[in-house]
Steps between C-alpha positions, in 0.01 A plus 500: 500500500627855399663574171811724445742513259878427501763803625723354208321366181145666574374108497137452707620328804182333708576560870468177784168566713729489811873596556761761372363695147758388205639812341652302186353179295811285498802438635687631210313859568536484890895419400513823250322724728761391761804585276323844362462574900862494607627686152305821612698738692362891608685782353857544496475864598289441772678220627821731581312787551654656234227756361507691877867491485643746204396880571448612109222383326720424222680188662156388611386521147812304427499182754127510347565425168750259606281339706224486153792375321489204760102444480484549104764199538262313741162524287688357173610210776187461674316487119676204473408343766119580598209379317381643128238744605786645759798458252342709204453782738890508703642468166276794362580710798799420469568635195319833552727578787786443301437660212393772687842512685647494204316813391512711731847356674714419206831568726351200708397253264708184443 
């Protein structure tokens, strides 16, 4: 039997001889990672194709600090949800971005 750990709660998880490898300990875990799954979505920008679109560099720079605006929003949400060891380190990126915004971008900070 092989031994991995848990995609969610970094539990050992001791994988069946035979059959499909477990990626999560529990039910509970296989139920969060299913949730966390369908909550991630790809870039706004590059979604709409928005950074090709504009001409000037400036509105590019602008739908790109929008779009941070959106993410900085998403770490503090995904801190919440993820396991410790993750959640320490969304909600301290999270902050750096946005105090950095609000340095440098003052006009754009909320």
């Amino acid at each position: 039997m092989d031994q991995t750990t848990c995609t969610e709660c970094g539990e050992p998880i001791t994988q069946p001889a035979t059959g499909r490898r477990r990626l999560c300990c529990s039910g509970h875990c296989r139920q969060q990672a299913s949730r966390r799954s369908r909550t991630v979505h790809e870039p706004v920008g590059t979604a709409h194709g928005r950074y090709s679109a504009p001409a000037r560099s400036d509105d590019q720079v602008t739908f790109v600090l929008a779009d941070l605006r959106v993410y900085v929003g998403a770490l503090y949400r995904l801190g919440r949800e993820c396991r410790p060891q993750l959640a320490r380190r969304c909600e301290s990126l999270g902050t750096a971005i946005d105090e950095a915004l609000q340095r440098h971008f003052p006009e754009i900070s909320e």
